[in-house]
GULO-395403 format. One record per residue (C-alpha): x, y, z; residue in three letters. Coordinates in pm, whole numbers, plus 32768, in hexadecimal, padded with zeros to 4 digits. Example, Ala and Ser with C-alpha at 12.3 -4.5 7.8 and 13.67 -1.06 7.14 Angstrom:
BEGIN
84CE7E3E830CALA85577F9682CASER
***
This chain:
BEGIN
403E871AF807UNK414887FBF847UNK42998807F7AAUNK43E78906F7B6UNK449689AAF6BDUNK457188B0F692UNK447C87D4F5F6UNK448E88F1F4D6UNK45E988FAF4AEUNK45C88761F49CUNK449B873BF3D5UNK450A885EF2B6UNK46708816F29FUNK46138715F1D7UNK45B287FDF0D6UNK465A88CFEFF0UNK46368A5AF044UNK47688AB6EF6DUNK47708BA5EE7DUNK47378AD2ED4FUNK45F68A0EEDF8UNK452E8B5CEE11UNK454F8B86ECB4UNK463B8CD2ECD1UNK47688BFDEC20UNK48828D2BEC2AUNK498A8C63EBC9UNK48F48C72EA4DUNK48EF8DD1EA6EUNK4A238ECFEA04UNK4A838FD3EAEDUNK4AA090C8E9C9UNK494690BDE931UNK4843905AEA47UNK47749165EABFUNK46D391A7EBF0UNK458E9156EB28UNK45F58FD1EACFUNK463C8F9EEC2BUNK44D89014EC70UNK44288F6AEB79UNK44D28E09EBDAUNK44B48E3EED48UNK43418EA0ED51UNK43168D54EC48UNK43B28CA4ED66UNK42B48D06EE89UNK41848CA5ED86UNK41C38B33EE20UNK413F8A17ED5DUNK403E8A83EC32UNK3FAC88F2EBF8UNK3F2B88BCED83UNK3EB98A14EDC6UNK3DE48A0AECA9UNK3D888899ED39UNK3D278944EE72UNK3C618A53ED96UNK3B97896AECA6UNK3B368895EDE8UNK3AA989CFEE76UNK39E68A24ED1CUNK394588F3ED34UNK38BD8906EEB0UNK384C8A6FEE31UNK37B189DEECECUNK36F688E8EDE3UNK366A89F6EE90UNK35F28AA8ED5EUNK351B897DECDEUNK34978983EE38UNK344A8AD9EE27UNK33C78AA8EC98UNK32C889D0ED39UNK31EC8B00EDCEUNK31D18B96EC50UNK306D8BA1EBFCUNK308D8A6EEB32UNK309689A7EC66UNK2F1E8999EC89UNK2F0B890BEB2EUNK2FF287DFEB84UNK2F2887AEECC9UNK2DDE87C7EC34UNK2E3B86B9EB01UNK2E78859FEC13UNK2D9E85EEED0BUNK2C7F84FDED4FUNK2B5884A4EE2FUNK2AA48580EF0EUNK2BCE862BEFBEUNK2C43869FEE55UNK2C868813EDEFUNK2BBE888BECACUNK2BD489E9EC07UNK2A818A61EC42UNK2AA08A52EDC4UNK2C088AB8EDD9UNK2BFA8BF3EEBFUNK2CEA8D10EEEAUNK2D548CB8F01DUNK2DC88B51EFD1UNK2E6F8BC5EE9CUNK2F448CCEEF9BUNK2F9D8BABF086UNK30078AD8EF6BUNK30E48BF4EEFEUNK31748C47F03EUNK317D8B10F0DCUNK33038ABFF07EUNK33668C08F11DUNK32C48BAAF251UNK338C8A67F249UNK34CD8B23F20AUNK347D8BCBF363UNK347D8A8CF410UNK35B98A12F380UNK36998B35F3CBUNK37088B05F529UNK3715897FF4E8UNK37F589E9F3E2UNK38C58AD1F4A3UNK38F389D2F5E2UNK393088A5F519UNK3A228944F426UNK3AFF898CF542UNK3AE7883EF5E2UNK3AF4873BF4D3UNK3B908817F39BUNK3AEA88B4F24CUNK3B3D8791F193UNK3A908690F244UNK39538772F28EUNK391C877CF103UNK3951863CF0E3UNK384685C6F1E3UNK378186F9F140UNK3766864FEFF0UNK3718851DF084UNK35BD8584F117UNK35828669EFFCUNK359F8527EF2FUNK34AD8499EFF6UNK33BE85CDF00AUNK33A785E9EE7FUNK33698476EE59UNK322684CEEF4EUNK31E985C0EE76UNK31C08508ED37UNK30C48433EDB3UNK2FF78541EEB5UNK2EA68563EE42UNK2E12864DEF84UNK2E1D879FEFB0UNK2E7C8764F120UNK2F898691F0D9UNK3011876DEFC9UNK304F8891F0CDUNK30F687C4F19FUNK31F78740F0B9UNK320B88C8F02BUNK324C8942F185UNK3397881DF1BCUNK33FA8858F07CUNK345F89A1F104UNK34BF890DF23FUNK35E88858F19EUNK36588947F096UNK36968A6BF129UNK37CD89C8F1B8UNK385489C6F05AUNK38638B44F06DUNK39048B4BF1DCUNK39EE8A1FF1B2UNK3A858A9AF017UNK3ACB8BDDF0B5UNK3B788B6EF196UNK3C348A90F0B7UNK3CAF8B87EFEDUNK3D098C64F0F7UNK3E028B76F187UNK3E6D8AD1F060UNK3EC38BA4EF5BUNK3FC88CBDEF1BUNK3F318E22EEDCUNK3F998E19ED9AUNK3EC48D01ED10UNK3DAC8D68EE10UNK3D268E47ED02UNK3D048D3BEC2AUNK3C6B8C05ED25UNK3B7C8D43ED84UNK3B1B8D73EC47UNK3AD48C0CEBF0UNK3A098C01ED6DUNK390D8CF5ED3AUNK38CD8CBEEBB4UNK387D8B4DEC12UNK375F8B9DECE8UNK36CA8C4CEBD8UNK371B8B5EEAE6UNK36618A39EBDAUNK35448B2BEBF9UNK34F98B8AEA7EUNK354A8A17EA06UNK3443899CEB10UNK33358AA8EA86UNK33728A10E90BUNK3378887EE974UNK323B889DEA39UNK31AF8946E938UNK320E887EE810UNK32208723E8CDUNK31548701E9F9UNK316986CFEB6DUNK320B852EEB3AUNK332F858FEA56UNK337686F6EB1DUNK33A38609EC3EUNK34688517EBC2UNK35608631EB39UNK358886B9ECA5UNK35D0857AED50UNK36C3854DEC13UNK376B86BFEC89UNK37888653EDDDUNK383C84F1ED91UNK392A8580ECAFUNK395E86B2EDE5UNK39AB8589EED1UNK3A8984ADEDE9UNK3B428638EDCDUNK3B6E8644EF2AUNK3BD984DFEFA9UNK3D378552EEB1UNK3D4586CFEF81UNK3DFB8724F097UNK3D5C87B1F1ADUNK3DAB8929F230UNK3EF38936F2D7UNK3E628A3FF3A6UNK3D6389A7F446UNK3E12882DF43EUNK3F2888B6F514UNK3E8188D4F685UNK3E6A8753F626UNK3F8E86EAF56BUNK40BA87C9F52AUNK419586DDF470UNK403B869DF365UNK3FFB8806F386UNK41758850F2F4UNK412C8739F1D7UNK3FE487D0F185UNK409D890EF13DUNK4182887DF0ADUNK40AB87CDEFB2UNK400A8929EF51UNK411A89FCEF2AUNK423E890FEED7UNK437F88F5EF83UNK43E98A55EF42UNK437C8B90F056UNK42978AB5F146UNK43CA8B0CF254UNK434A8C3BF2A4UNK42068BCFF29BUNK42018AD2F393UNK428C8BC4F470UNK41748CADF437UNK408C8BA2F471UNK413E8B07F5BBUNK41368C64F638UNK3FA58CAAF5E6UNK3F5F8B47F6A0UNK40268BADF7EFUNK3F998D24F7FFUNK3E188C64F7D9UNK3E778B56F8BEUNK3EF18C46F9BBUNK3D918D46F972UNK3C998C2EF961UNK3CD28BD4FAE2UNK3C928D40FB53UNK3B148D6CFB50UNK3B478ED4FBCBUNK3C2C8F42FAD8UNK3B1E8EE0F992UNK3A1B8F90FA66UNK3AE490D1FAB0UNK3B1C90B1F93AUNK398D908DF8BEUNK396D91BEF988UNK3A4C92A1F927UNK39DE93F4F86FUNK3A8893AEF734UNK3A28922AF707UNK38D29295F766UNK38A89392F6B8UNK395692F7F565UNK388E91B7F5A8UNK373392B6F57BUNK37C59330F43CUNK37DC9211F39AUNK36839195F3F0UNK35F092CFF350UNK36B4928BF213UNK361C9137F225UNK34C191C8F24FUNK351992CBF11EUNK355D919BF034UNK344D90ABF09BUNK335791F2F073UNK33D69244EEFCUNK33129127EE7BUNK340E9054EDB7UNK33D48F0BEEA4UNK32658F13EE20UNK32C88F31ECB4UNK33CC8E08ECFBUNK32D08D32ED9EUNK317A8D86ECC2UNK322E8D8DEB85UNK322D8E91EA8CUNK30AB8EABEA75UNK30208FFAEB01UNK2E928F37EABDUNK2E2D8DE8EB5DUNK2D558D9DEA31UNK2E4F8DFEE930UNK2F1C8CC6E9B6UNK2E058BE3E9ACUNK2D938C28E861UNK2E948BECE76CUNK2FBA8AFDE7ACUNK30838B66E671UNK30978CC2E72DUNK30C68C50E86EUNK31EB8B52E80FUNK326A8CA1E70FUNK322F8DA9E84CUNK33288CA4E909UNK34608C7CE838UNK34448E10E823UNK34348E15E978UNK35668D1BE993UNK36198D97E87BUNK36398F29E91EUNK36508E99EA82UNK37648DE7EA36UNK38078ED5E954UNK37FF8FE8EA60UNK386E8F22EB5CUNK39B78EB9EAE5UNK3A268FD1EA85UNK39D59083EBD1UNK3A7F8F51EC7BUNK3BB08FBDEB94UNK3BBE913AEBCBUNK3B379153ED72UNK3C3D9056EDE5UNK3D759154EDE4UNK3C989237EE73UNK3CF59337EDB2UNK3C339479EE06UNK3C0A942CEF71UNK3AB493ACF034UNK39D49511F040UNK39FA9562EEE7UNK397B942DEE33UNK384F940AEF80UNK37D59578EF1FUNK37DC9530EDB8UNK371C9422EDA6UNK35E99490EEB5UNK35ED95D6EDAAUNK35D894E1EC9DUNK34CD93CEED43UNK34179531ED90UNK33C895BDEC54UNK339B944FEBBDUNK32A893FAECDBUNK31FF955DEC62UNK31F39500EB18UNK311D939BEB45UNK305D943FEC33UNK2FD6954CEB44UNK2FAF9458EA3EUNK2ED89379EAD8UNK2E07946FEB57UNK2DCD94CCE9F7UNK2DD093AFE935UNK2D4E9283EA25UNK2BDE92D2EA0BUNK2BF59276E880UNK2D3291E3E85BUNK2D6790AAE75DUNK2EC99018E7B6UNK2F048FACE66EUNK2EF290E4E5B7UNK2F8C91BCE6F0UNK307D90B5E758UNK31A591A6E6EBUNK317E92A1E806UNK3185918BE908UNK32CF90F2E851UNK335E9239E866UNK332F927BE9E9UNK33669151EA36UNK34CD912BE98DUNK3535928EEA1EUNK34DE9234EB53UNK35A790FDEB87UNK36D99201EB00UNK36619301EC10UNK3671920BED28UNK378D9124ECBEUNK3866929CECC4UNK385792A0EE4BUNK3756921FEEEFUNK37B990B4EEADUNK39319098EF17UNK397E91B0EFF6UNK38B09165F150UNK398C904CF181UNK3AB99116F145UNK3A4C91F2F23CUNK39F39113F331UNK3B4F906AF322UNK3BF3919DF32FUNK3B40923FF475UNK3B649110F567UNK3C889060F60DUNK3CC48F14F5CDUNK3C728EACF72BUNK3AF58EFBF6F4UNK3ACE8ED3F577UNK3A818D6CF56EUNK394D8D8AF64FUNK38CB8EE7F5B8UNK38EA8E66F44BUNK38088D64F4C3UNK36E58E4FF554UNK37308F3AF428UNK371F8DF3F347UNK35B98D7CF416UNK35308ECBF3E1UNK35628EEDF28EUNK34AA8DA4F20AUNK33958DEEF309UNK336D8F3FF26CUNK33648EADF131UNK32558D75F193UNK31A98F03F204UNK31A58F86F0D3UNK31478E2DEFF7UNK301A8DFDF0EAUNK2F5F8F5CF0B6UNK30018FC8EF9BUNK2F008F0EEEA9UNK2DBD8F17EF81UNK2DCD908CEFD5UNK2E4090D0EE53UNK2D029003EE22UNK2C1790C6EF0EUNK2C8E9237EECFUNK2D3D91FCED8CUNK2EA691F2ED30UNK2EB89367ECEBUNK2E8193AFEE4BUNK2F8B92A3EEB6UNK307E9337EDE0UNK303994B2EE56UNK30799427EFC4UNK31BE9382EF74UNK322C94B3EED0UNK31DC957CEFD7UNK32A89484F0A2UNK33BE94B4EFB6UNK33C69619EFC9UNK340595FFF141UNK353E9502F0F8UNK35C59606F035UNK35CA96D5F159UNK363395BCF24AUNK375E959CF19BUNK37D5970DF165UNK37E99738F2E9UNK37F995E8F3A1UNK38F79523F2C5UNK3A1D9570F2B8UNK3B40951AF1B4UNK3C0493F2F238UNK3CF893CBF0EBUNK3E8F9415F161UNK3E25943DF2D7UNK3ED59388F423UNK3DA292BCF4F7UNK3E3793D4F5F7UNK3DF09515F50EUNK3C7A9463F4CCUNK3C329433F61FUNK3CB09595F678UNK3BD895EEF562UNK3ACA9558F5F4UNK3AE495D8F723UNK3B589527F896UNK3C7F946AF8E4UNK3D2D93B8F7FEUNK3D1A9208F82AUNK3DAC90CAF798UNK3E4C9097F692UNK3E399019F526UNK3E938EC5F4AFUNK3FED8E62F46BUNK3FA28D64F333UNK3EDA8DF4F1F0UNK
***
């Protein structure tokens, strides 16, 4: 559907872009004692937009990012308990035969599923909108956890694990995007904040109810998440990004809805001109391909995917998806511990990760900086477990040396969250033109959780065979070679043009970067 300008005129003239509806209000004002500072403060108040819907927009992200943590809770250790206390018959799962291998798929099973669902994700996001994606999302997660209440087999188990994934990973993809196109930058900080601190929060919460309550109740509690997300939803507007190639006039109402009447004028216009310049890219094939193969795409595009590489290789995915526990038996052994060894877990995860969420957003100190930091950091932590495992594990009791553990563990969430975290996808945003970046976030995107199903596969059964001080050693030998990865192949992207990158970079510069957010 395509419309002219004078739709604009039209369609906003019925709304009030005077002085006094953007919240600026000089007449109450005297000329004799305003400074240039009250103008300031009640002009920047004014391009805030709306507080109420934007933090709409942000809670109904949380949640789709809370669903995805109790998905991810699920591969905690203290899954095999709730399997194993309603499994029956001959095809059931009992502790005595329970081998290493099936305990790694059962861990890395969801990541596996996540891999699946990421160009799904991608395509239909595009095609029928965020909003509607999550909401057909909770619907078969709804589904998928009422199978799970009642699955007694093994087999059946892994396959619900594995579209569990599947379906939640789009919570990720699709609040992202949300927030991207719906909120001003400066409550971003905020609805970012609340994004990443509710994954944790779904993961730790999950770890403590199947723990405490069993595999019926845990279940129940999901599909209870996931109704509430949808009921959330059905009240949301969709992106006006996205809902624009289909509707303009809904697209302008979305916006509206989200910011309020005030400063979506210029806005619109950023958004009409985005839509023309893709409409007008998308039907040259040759121009996207003389883009992919340009020098400075290419060569930024291989960047990123060794940062990716760097954090899937520090470790922290197989802390977040085995729980706290360093020792298999340890976990089996005592459920006061194990349910104790969780909320620690939660409590530091969660700590950590709102306040990074708070201090990274303004990007204060650049890309490079915080990146180096951080592999230093993971380096000298990874170090530090592997030395004391080599010592300690052939006579360790977990219960009187559980301190040491605690203590690496909590630094290392600190050492990771400081870079390692946040700031590939800053990069990666940074580097590429906004012709290409929607297709190479989704590779980087694919590649990451495949890593990651990588590292949950082997991580246990080789720490198993050779012993966990050896797996550590390797990863901090890994670590050491990030370290030197990013002191001379990244390079800082913080305060640059996309044209000084790519120069940077080397090659011709290409594209451009988006005109909206």
């Amino acid at each position: 559907m395509q419309i002219d300008d004078s739709f604009y005129d039209i369609y906003l003239s019925d709304w009030d872009f005077t002085r006094q509806s953007i919240g600026v209000n000089f007449g109450t004002l005297s000329p004799y004692t305003t400074t240039e500072a009250d103008l300031i403060k009640k002009l920047t108040k004014a391009k805030r937009g709306r507080f109420i819907t934007q933090m709409y927009a942000g809670v109904c992200a949380a949640i789709g990012t809370y669903s995805f943590g109790m998905v991810v809770g699920w591969s905690s250790p203290i899954t095999y308990e709730m399997l194993l206390t309603s499994s029956e018959g001959e095809n059931a799962t009992s502790i005595e035969n329970i081998e290493d291998d099936h305990y790694a798929w059962i861990i890395s099973i969801t990541a596996l599923g996540c891999c699946m669902g990421i160009f799904p994700a991608f395509l239909l996001l595009e095609q029928i909108g965020p909003r509607l994606y999550m909401i057909l999302a909770n619907f078969l997660l709804i589904i998928l956890w009422g199978v799970m209440a009642i699955v007694t087999t093994y087999s059946i188990f892994m396959v619900v694990r594995l579209m569990t994934g599947f379906a939640a990973v789009s919570f990720l993809i699709c609040g992202e995007t949300i927030l991207t196109d719906c909120t001003t930058k400066y409550y971003m900080r905020y609805t970012m904040m609340m994004f990443n601190s509710s994954m944790v929060l779904g993961i730790v919460i999950t770890y403590v109810m199947g723990g405490l309550w069993g595999k019926s109740k845990t279940c129940t509690i999901c599909c209870s998440v996931c109704a509430f997300h949808i009921l959330l939803l059905y009240f949301a507007k969709d992106s006006p990004v996205i809902l624009y190639a289909r509707n303009p006039v809904e697209a302008i109402k979305a916006l509206a809805w989200y910011l309020g009447k005030t400063n979506i004028q210029l806005k619109v216009k950023q958004i009409k001109k985005q839509h023309e310049r893709r409409r007008l890219e998308s039907s040259s094939d040759l121009y996207k391909k003389y883009l992919l193969s340009s020098k400075a795409v290419l060569k930024g595009t291989l960047t990123v995917f060794g940062l990716i590489f760097f954090e899937v290789s520090s470790g922290y995915y197989a802390l977040l998806f085995y729980n706290v526990s360093l020792f298999r038996e340890f976990q089996h052994k005592d459920s006061q511990y194990k349910v104790l060894g969780s909320i620690y877990f939660g409590v530091c995860l969660w700590i950590v990760t709102v306040i990074s969420s708070y201090i990274h957003y303004p990007i204060p100190c650049g890309v490079k900086k915080p990146l180096m930091i951080s592999s230093i950091l993971i380096t000298f932590n990874l170090a530090a477990s592997a030395l004391y495992l080599t010592f300690m594990e052939p006579s360790i009791d977990s219960r009187t040396h559980l301190m040491v553990p605690v203590i690496l563990f909590g630094t290392f969430i600190i050492c990771f969250e400081a870079g390692l975290s946040f700031y590939p996808k800053v990069f990666l945003k940074d580097v590429l033109p906004d012709q290409v970046y929607p297709l190479i976030r989704s590779l980087i995107t694919f590649f990451h959780w495949l890593m990651i199903f990588f590292m949950l596969r082997f991580f246990f059964p080789v720490g198993r065979l050779i012993g966990f001080s050896y797996v550590y050693g390797m990863l901090t030998v890994v670590s050491i070679i990030s370290v030197i990865y990013i002191r001379f192949l990244v390079i800082e992207t913080t305060g640059k043009s996309l044209l000084q990158i790519q120069l940077e970079l080397g090659g011709n510069p290409v594209g451009t970067r988006t005109t909206f957010n």
